[in-house]
C-alpha positions as CSV (number, residue, x, y, z in Angstrom):
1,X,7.7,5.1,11.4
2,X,6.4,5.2,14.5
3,X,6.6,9.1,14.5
4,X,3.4,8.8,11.9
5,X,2.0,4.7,13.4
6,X,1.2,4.2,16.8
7,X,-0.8,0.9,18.8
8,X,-3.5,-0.4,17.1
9,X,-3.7,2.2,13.9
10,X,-5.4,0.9,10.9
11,X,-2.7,2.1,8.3
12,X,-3.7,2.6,4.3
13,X,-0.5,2.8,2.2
14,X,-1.5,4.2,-1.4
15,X,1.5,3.2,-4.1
16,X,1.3,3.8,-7.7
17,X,-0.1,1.1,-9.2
18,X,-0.3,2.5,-12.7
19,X,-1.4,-0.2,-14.8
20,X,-1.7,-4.1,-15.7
21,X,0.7,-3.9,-18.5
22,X,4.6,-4.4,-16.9
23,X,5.9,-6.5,-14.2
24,X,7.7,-5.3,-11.8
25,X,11.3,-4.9,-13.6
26,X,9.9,-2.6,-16.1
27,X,9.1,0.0,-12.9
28,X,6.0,1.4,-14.1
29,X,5.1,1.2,-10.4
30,X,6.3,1.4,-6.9
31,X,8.4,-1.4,-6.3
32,X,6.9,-4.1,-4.7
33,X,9.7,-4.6,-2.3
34,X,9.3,-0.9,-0.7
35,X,5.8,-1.3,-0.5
36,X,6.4,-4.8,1.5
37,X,9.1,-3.0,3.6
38,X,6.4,0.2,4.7
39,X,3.9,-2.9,5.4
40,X,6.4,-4.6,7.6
41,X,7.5,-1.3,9.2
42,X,3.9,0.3,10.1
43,X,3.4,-3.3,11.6
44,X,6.5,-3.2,13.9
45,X,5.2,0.3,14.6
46,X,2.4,-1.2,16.3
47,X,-0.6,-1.0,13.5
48,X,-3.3,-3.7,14.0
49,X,-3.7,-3.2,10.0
50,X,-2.2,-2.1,7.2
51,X,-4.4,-1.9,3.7
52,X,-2.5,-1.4,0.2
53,X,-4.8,0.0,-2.2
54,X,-4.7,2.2,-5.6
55,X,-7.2,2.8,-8.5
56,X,-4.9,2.0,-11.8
57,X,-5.6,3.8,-15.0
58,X,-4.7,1.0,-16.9
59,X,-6.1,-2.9,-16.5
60,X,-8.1,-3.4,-13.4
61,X,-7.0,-3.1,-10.2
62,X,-6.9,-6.9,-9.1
63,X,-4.6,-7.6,-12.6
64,X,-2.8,-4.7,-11.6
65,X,-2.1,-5.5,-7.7
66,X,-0.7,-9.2,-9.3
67,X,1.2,-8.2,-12.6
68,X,3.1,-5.5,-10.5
69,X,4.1,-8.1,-8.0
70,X,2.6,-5.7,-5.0
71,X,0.3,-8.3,-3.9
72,X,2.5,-11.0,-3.2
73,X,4.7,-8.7,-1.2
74,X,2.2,-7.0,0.8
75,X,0.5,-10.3,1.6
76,X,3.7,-12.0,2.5
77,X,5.0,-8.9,4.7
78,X,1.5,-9.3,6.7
79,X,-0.5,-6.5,4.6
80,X,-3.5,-6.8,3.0
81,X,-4.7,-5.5,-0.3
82,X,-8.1,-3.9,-1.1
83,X,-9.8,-2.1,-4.5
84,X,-9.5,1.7,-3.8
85,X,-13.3,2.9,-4.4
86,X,-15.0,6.2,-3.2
87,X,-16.4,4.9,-0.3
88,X,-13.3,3.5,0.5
89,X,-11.3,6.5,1.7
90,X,-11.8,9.8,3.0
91,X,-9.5,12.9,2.7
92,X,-7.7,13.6,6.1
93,X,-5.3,16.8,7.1
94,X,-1.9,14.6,8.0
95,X,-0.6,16.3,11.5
96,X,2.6,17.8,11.6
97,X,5.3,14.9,12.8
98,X,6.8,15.3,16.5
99,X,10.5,16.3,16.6
């Protein structure tokens, strides 16, 4: 991780988050424990913040973040989660990683 995270990065992890409908053993989403594990991991890397966000096509996004169990684990692992909106996020070119 800390090839893409360095000291005081503000990290945005985007899972799929696909709808309100299942909890998380039916894995109609990322699960909720690899989402917890990049939060964990960006933060040993050194970020100062790591945001989980996603825009679900199904249900809204806050009874999506807690049916799928993502918010529990991102908030436990030190993560926070936000509503993914336009103005929320930008489209950036991702640097090549160093060997």
């Amino acid at each position: 991780m800390a090839s893409f995270v360095s000291n005081g990065y503000d990290v945005i992890i985007k899972p799929n988050i696909c709808t309100d409908y299942n909890p998380p053993e039916y894995a109609s989403t990322t699960n909720p424990t690899v989402v917890a594990t990049l939060v964990t991991m960006c933060l040993e890397a050194g970020a100062r913040r790591v945001r989980v966000m996603d825009s679900p096509f199904g249900g809204t996004p806050e009874s999506a973040y807690e049916i799928s169990g993502i918010k529990v684990a991102v908030e436990a692992a030190g993560g926070e989660m936000h509503v993914m909106s336009t103005p929320k996020y930008t489209e950036v070119e991702i640097r090549k990683a160093r060997a």
